[in-house]
PAKE-654214 format. One record per residue: residue number from 1; residue in one letter; x, y, z of N, C-alpha, C in turn. Coordinates in pm, 1 decimal, always signed. Layout:
N
   k r   n.east  n.north     n.up  ca.east ca.north    ca.up   c.east  c.north     c.up
 NUM A        X        Y        Z        X        Y        Z        X        Y        Z
...
***
This chain:
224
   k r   n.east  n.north     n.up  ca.east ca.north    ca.up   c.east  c.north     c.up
   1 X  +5019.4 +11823.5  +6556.2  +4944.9 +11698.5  +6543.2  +4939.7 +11617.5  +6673.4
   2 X  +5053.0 +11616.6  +6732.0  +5053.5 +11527.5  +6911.5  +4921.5 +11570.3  +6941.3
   3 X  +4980.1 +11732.7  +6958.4  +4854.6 +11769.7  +7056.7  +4740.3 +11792.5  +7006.6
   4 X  +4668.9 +11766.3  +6926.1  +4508.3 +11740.0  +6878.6  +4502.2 +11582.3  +6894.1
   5 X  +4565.1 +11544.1  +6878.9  +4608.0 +11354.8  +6968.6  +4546.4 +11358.5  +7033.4
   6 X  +4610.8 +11430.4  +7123.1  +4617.6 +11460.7  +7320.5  +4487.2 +11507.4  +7347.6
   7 X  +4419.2 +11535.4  +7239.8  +4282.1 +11652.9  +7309.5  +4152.1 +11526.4  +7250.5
   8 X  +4205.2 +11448.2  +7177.4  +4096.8 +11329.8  +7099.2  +4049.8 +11253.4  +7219.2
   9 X  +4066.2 +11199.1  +7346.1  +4031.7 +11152.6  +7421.7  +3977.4 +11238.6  +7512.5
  10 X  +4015.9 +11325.7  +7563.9  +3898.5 +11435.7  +7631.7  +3797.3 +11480.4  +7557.8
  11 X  +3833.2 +11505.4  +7438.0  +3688.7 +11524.7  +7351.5  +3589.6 +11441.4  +7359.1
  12 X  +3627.8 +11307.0  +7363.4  +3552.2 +11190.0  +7353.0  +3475.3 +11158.2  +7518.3
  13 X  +3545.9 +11192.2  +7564.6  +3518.1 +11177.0  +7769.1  +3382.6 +11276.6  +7716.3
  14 X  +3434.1 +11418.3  +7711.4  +3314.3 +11513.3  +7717.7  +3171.0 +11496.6  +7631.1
  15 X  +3205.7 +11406.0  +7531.0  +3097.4 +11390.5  +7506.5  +2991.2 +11278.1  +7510.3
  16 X  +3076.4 +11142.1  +7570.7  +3000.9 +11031.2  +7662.5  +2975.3 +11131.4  +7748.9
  17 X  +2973.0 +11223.9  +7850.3  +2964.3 +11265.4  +7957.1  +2849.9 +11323.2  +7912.5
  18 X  +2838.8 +11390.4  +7841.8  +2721.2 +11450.8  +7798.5  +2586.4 +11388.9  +7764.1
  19 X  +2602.2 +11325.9  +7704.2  +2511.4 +11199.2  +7616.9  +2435.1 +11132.8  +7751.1
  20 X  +2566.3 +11045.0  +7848.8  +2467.3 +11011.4  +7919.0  +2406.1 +11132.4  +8058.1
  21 X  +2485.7 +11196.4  +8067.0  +2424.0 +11333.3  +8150.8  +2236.9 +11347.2  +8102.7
  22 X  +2257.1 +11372.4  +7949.7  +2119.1 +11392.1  +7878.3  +2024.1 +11281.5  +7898.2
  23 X  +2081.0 +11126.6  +7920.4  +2039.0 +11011.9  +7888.5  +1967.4 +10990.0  +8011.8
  24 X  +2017.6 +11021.0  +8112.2  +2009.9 +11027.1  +8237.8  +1879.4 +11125.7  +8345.3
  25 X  +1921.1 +11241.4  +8272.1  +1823.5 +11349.2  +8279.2  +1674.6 +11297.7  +8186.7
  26 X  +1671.7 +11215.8  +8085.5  +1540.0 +11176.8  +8055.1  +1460.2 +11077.3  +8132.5
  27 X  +1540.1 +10984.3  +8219.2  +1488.9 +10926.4  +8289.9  +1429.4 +10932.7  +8381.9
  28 X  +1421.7 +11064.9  +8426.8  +1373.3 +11102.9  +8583.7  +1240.9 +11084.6  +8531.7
  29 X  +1195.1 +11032.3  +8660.0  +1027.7 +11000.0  +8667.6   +951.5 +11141.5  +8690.2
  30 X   +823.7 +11125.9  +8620.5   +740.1 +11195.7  +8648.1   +600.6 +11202.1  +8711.5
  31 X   +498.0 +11334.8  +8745.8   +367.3 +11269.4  +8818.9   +295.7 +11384.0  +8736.9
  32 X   +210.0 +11323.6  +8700.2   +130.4 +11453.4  +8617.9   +228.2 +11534.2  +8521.6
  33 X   +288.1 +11472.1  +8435.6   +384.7 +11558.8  +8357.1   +483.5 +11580.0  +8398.2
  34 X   +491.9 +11643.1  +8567.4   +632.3 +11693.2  +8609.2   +697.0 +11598.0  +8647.0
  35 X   +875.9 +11665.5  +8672.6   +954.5 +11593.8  +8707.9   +978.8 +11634.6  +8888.4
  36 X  +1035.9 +11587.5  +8992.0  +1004.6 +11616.6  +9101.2  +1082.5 +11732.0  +9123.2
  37 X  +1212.2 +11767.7  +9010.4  +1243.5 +11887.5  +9003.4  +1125.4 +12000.7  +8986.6
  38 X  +1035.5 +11983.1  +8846.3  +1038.5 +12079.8  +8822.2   +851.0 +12096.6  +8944.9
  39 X   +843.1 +11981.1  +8997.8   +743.6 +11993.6  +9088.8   +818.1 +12120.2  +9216.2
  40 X   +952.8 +12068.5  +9221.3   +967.3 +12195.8  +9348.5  +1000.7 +12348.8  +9303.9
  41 X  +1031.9 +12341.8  +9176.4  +1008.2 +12506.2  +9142.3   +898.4 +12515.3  +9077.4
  42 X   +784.0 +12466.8  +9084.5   +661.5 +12517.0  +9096.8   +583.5 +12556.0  +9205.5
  43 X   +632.1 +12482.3  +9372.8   +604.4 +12553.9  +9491.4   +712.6 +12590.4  +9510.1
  44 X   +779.3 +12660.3  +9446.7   +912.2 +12733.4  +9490.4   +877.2 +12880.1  +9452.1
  45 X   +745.7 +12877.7  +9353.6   +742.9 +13014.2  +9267.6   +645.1 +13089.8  +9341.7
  46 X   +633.7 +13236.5  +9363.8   +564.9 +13294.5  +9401.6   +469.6 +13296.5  +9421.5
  47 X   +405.6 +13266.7  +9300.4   +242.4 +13290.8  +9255.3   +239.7 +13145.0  +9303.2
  48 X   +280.2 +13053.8  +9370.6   +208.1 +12901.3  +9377.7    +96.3 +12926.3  +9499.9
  49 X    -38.0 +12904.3  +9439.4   -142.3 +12879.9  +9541.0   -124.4 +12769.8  +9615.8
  50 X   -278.3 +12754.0  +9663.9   -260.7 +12659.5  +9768.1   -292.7 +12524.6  +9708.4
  51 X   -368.5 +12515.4  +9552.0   -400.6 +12418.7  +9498.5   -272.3 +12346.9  +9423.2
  52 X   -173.2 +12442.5  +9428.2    -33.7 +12405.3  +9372.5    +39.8 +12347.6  +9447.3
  53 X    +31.5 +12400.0  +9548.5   +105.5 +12303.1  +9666.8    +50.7 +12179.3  +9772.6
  54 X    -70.6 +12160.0  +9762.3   -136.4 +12039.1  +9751.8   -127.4 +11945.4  +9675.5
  55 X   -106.2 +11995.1  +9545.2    -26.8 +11879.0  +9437.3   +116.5 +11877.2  +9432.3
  56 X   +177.2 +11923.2  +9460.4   +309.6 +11939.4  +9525.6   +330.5 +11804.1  +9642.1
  57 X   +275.8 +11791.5  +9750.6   +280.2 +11732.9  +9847.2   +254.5 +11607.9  +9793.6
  58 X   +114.0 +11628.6  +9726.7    +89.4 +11441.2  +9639.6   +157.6 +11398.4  +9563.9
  59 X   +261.3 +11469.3  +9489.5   +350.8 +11442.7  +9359.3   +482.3 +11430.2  +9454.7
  60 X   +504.0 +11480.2  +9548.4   +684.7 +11440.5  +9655.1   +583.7 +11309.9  +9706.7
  61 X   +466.7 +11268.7  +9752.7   +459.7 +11125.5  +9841.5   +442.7 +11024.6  +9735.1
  62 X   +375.8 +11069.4  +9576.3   +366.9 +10949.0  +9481.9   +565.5 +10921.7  +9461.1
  63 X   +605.7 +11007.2  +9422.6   +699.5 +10981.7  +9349.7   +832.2 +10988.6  +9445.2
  64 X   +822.6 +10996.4  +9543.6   +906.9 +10955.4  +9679.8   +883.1 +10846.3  +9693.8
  65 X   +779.7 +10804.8  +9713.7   +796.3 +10662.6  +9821.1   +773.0 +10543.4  +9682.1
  66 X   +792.8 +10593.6  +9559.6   +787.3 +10483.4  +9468.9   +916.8 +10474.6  +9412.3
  67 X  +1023.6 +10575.9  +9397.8  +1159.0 +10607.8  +9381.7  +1248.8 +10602.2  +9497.1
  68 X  +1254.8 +10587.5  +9595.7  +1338.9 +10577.6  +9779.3  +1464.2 +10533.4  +9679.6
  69 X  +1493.8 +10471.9  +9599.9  +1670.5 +10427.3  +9605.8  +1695.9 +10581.3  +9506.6
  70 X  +1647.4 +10605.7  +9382.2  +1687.1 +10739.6  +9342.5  +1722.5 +10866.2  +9442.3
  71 X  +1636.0 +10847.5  +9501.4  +1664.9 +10938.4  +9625.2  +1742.3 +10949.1  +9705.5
  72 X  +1767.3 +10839.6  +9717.1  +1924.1 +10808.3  +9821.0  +2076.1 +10795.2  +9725.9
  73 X  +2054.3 +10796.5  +9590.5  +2151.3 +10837.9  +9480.1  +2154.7 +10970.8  +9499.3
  74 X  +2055.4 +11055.8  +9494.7  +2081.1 +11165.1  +9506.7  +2158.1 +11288.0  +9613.6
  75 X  +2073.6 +11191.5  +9721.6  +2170.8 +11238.9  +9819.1  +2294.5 +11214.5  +9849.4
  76 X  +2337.8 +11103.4  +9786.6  +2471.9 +11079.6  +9763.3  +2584.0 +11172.8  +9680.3
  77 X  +2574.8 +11268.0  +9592.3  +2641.5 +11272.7  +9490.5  +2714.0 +11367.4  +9596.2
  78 X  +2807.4 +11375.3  +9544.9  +2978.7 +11412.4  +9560.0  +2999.5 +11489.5  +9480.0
  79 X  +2997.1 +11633.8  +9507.6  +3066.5 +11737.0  +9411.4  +3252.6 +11728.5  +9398.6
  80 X  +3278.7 +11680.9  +9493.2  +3420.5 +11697.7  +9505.5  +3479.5 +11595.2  +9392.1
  81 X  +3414.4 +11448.1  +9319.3  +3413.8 +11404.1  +9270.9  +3388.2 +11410.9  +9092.4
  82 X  +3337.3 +11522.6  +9145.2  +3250.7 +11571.8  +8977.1  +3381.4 +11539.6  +8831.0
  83 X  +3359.1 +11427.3  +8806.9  +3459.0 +11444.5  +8646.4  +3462.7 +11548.1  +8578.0
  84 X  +3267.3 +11601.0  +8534.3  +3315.7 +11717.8  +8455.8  +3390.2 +11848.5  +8464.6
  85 X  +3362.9 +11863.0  +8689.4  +3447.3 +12032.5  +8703.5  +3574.4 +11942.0  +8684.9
  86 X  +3637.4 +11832.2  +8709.5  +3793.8 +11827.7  +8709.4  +3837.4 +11842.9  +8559.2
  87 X  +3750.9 +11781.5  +8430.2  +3820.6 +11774.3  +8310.5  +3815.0 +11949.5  +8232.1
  88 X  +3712.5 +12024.2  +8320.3  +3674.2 +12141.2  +8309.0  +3803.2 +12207.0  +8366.8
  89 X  +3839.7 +12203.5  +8477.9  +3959.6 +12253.2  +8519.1  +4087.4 +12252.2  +8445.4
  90 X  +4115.1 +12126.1  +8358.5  +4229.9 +12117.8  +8307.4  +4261.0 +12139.1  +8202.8
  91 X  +4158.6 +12136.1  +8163.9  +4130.6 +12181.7  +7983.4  +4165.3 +12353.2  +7934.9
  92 X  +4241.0 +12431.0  +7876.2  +4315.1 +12476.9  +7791.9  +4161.1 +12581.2  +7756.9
  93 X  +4187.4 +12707.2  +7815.8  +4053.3 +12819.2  +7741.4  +4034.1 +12806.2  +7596.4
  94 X  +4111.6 +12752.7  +7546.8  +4069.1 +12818.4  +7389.4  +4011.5 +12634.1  +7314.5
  95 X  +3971.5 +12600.4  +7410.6  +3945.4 +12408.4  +7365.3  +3776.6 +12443.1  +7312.6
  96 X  +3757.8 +12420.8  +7230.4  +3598.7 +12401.6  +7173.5  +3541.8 +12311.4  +7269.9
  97 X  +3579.2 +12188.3  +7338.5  +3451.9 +12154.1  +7392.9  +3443.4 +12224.7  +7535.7
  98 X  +3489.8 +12295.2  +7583.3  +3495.5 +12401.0  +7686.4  +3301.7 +12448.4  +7710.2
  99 X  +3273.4 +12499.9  +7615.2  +3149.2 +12479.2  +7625.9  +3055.5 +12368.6  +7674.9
 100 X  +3084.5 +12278.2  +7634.4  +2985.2 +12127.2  +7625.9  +3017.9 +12140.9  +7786.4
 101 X  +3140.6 +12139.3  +7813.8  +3173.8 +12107.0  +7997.1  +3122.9 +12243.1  +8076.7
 102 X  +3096.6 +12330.5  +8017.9  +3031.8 +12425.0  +8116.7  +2833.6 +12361.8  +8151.0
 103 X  +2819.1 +12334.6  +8032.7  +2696.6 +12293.9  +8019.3  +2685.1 +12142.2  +8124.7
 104 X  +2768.6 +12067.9  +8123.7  +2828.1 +11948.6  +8229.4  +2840.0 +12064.2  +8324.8
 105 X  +2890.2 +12119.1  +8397.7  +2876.7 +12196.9  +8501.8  +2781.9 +12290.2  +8585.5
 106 X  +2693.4 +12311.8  +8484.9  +2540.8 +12314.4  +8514.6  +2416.6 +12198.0  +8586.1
 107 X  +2476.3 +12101.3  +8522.8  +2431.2 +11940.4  +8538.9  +2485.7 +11908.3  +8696.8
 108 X  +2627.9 +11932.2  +8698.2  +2633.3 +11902.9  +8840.9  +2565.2 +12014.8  +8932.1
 109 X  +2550.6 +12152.5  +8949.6  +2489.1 +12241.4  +8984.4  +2353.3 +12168.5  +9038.6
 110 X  +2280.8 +12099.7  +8906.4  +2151.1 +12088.8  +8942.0  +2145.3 +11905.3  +9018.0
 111 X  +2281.0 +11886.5  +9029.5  +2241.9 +11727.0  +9120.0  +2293.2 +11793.4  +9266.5
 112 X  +2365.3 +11927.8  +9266.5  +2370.9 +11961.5  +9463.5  +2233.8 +11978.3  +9433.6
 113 X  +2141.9 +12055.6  +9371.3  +2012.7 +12120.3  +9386.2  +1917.6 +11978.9  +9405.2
 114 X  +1939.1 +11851.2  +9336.4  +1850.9 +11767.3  +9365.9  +1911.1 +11706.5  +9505.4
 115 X  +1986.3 +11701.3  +9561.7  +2040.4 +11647.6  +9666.3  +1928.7 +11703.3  +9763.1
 116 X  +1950.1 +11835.9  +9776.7  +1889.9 +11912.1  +9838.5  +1715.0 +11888.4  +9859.8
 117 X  +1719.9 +11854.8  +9733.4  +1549.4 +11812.9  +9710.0  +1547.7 +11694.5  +9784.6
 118 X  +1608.6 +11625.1  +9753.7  +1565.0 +11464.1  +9788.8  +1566.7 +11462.8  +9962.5
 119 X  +1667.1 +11585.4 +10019.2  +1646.1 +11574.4 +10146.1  +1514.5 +11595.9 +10207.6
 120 X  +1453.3 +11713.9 +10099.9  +1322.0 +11804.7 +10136.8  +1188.5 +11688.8 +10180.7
 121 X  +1233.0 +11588.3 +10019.1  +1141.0 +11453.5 +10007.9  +1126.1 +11395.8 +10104.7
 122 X  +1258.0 +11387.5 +10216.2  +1239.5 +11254.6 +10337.8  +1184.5 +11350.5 +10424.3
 123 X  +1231.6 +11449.8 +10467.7  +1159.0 +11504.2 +10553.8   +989.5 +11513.6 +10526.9
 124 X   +964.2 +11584.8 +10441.4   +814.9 +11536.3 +10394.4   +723.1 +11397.0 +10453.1
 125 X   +823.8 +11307.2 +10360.5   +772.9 +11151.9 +10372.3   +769.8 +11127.1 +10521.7
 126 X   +896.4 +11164.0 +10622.6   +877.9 +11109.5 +10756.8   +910.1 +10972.5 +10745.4
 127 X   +820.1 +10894.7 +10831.0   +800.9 +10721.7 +10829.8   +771.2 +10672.4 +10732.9
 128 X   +727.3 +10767.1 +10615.2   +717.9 +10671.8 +10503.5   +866.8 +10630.5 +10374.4
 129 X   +934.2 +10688.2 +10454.0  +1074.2 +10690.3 +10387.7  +1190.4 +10574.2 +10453.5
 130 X  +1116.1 +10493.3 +10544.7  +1160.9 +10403.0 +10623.7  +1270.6 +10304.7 +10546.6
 131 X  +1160.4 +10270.4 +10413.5  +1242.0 +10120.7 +10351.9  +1352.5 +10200.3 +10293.0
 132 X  +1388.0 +10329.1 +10273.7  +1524.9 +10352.8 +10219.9  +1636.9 +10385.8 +10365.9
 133 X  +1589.1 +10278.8 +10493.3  +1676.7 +10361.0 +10559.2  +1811.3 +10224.1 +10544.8
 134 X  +1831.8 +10145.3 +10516.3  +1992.8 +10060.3 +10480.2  +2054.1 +10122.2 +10365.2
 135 X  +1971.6 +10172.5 +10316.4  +2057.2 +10294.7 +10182.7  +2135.2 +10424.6 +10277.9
 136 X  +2023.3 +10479.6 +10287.5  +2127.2 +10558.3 +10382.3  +2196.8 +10560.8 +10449.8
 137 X  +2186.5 +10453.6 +10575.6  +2280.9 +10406.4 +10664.2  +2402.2 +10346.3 +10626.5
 138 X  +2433.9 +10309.9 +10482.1  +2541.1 +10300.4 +10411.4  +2591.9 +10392.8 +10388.5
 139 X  +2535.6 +10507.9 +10323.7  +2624.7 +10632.6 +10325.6  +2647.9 +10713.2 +10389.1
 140 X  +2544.4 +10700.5 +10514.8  +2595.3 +10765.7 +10586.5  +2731.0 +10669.4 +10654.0
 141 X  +2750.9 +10623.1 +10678.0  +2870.9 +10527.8 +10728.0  +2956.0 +10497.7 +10677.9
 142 X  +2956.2 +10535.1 +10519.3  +3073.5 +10524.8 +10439.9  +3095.5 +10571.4 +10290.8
 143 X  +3009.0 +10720.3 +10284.2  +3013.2 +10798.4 +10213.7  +3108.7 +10937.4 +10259.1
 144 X  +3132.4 +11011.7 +10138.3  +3222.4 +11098.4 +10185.5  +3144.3 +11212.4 +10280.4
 145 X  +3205.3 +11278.8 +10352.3  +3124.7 +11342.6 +10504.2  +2976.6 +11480.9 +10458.2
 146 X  +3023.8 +11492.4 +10332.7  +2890.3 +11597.2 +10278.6  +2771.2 +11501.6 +10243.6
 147 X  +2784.0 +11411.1 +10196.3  +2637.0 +11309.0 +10178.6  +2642.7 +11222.6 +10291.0
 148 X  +2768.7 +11221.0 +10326.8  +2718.5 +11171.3 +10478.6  +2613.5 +11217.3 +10593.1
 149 X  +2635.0 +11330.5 +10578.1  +2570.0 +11439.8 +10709.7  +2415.9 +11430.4 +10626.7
 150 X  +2403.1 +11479.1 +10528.2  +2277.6 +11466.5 +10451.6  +2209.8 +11329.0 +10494.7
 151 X  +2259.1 +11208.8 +10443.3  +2229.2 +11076.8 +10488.8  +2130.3 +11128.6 +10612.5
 152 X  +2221.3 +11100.4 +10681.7  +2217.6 +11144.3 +10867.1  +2087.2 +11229.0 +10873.7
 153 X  +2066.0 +11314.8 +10835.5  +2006.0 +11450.4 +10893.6  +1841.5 +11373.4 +10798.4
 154 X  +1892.7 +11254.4 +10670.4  +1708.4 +11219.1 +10650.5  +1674.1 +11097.2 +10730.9
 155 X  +1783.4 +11015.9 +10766.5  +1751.2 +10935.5 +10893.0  +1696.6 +10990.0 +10964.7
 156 X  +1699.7 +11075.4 +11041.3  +1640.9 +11152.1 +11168.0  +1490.2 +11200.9 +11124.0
 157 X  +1507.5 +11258.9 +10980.4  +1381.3 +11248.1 +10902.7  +1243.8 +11163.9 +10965.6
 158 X  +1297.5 +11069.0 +10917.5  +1228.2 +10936.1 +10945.2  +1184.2 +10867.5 +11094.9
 159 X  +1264.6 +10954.0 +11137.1  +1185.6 +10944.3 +11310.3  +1283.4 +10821.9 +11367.8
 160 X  +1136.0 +10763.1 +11476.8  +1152.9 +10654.3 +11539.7  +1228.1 +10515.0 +11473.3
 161 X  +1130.9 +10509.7 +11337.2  +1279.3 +10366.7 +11299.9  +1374.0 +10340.1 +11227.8
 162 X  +1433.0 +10550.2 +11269.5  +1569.5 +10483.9 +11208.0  +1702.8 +10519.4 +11342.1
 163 X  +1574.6 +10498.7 +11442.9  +1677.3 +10508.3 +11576.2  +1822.5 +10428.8 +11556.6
 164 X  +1814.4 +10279.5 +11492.5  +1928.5 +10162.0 +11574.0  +2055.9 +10219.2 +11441.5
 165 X  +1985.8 +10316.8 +11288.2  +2102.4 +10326.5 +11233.3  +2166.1 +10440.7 +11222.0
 166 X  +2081.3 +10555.3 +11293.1  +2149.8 +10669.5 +11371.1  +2235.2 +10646.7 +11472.6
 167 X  +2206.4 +10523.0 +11587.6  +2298.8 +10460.6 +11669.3  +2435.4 +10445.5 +11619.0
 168 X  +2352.9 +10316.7 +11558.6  +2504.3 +10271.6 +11396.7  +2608.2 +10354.2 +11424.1
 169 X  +2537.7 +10485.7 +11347.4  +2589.5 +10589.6 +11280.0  +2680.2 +10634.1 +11411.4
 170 X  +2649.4 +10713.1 +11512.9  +2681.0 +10772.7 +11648.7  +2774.9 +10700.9 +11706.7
 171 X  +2766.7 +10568.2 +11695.0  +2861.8 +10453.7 +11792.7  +3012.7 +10433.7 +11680.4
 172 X  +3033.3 +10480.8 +11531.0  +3147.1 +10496.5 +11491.9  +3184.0 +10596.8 +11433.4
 173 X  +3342.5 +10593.6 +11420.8  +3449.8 +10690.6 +11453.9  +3463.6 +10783.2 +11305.7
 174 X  +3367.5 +10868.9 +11257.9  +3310.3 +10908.2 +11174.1  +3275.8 +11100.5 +11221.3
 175 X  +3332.4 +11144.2 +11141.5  +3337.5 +11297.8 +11140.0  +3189.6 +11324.2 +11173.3
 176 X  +3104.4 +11225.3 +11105.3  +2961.5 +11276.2 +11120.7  +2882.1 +11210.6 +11262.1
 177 X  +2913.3 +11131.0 +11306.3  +2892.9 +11096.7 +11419.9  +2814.1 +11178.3 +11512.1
 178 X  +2893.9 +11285.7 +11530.2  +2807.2 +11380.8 +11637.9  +2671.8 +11452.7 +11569.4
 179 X  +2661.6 +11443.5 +11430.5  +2520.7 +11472.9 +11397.8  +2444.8 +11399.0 +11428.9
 180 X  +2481.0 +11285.6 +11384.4  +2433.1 +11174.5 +11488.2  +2355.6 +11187.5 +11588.4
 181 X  +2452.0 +11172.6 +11645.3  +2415.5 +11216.1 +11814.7  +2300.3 +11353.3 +11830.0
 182 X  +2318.6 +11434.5 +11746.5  +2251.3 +11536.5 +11792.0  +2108.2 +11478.1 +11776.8
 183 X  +2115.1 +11401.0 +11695.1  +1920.0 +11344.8 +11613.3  +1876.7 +11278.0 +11722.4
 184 X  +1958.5 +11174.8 +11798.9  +1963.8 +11111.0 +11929.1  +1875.8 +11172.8 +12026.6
 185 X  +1997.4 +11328.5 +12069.9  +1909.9 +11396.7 +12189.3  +1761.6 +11426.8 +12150.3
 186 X  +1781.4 +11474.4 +12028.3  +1663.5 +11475.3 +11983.6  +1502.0 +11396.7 +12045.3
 187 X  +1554.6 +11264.6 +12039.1  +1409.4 +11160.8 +12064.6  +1432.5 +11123.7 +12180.6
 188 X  +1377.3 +11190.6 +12261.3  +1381.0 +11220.7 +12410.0  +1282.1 +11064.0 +12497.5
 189 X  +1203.7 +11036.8 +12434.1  +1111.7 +10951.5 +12434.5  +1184.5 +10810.5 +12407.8
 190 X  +1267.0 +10794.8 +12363.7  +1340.1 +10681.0 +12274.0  +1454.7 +10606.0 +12398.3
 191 X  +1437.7 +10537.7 +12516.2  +1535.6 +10488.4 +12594.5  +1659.2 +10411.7 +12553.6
 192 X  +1653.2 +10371.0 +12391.5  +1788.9 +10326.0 +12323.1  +1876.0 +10453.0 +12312.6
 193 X  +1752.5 +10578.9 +12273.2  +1845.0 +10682.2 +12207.2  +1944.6 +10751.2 +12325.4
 194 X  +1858.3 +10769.1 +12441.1  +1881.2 +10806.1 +12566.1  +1983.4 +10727.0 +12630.4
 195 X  +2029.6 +10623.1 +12602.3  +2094.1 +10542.3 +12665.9  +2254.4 +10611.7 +12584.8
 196 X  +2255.1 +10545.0 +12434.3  +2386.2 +10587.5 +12403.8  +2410.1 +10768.0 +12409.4
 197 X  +2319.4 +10877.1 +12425.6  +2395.0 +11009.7 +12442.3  +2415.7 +11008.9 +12583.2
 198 X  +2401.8 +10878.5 +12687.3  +2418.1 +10911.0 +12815.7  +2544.9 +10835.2 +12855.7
 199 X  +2545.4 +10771.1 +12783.8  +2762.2 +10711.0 +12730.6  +2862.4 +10759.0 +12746.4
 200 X  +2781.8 +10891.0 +12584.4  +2888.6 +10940.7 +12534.8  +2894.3 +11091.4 +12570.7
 201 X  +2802.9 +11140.6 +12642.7  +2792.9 +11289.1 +12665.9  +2905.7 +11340.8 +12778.8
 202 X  +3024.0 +11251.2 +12818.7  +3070.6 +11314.7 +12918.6  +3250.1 +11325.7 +12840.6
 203 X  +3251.6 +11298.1 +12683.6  +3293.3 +11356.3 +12595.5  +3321.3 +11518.1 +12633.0
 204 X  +3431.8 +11610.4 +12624.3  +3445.8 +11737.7 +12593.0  +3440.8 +11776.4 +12515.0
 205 X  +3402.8 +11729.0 +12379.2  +3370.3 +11783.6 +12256.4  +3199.8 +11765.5 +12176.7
 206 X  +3140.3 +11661.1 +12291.2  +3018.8 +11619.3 +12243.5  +2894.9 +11787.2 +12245.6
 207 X  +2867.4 +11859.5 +12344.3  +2779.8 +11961.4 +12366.9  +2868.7 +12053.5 +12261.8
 208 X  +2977.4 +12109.3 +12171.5  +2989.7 +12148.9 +12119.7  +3000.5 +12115.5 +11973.1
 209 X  +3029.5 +11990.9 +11961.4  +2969.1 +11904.2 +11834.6  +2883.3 +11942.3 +11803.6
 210 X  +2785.4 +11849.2 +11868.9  +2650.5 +11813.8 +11854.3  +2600.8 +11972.0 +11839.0
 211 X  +2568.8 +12057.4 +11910.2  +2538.4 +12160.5 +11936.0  +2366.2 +12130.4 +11932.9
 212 X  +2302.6 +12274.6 +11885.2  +2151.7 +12269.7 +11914.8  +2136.6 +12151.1 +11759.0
 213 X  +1984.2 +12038.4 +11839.7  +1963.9 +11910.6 +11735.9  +1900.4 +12002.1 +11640.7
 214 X  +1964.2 +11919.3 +11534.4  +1912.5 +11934.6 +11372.9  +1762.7 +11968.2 +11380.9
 215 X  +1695.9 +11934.3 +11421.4  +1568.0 +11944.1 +11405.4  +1493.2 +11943.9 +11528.1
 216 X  +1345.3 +11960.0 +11503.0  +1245.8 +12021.6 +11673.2  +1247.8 +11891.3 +11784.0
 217 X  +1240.9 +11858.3 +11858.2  +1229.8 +11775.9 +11965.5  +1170.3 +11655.7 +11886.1
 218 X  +1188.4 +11554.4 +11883.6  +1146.0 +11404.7 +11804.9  +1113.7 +11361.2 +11941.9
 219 X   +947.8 +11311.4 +11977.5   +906.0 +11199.4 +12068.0   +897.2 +11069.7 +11979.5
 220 X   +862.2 +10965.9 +12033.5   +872.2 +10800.9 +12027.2   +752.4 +10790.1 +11915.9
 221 X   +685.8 +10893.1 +11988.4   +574.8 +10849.1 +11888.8   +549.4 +10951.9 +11739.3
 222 X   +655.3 +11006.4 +11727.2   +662.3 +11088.0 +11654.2   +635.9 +11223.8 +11609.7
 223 X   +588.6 +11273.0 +11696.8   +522.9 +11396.1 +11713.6   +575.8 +11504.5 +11760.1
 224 X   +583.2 +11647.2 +11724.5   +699.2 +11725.7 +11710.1   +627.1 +11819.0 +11807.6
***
């Protein structure tokens, strides 16, 4: 009897967890029916023509640049954090809701997979992903270092104005820093950007940090 006690409150965790997991998952916005998930495994699929991925592009700029804080939730999430793999971990093979938490473990599966998306989104958007850049520049600056770097890498996204919070980012003492920096060398055109990798480049760890930039050459004016 203790121990069916003992298991009445994890039962109960797993299945708020669930509920709003589900509750949560209904909310995602849609454009034409889809969700921006299931918009990217529709140009994810083989057979997607070219008329598919033209609506693809209009359905990531409607529902990007009208969602920017979801997006920057997303890129936030923290697997290392995940409640359900930890209550999944501790829980006893022969526990009935063992199931429900695998199914929770799928759920987190598909928020690395939207992370991933939402990065795809800024890059897409470019400059039009601008007004979410104090979202990011928060996590990137004080999120844990995997949505950090993500952060980082859609700042750079965004080009030219999110030079001063890639700076931000570069000028403190932050594991991710030198990605930073790499987005920096990057905008060659940019005499702020040029100024701080000409600081900090005499660093012995900066050219191996940083290594080759995240992305193709960034000019001022944006153009690759």
């Amino acid at each position: 009897m203790p121990k069916v006690r003992k298991r009445i409150p994890l039962l109960l965790a797993t299945v708020i967890l669930g509920a709003c997991s589900l509750w949560f998952a209904c909310r995602e916005p849609k454009y034409n029916g889809r969700t921006l998930t299931q918009w990217f495994a529709a140009a994810r699929a083989g057979a997607a023509d070219a008329t598919t991925l033209n609506d693809f592009h209009t359905a990531v700029f409607v529902l990007g640049t009208n969602h920017l804080p979801e997006l920057v939730h997303d890129i936030s999430f923290d697997a290392s954090t995940c409640i359900s793999e930890k209550l999944f971990n501790i829980l006893p093979g022969n526990f009935t809701p063992r199931c429900a938490l695998e199914y929770l473990l799928d759920k987190k599966s598909n928020a690395d997979l939207r992370a991933l998306d939402a990065m795809e989104v800024f890059r897409i958007l470019g400059s039009h992903g601008a007004p979410a850049i104090p979202g990011l520049s928060r996590v990137a600056l004080y999120g844990p270092f995997g949505p950090a770097v993500r952060a980082v890498d859609c700042l750079g996204y965004i080009r030219e104005g999110a030079i001063p919070a890639l700076i931000m980012v570069a000028t403190n003492p932050q594991p991710q820093n030198f990605r930073a920096f790499g987005w920096l060398v990057a905008f060659t055109n940019s005499p702020e950007a040029m100024q701080i990798v000409a600081q900090n480049s005499h660093d012995p760890r900066f050219e191996v940090l940083v290594g080759p930039t995240p992305d193709a050459t960034v000019t001022n004016s944006g153009k690759r």
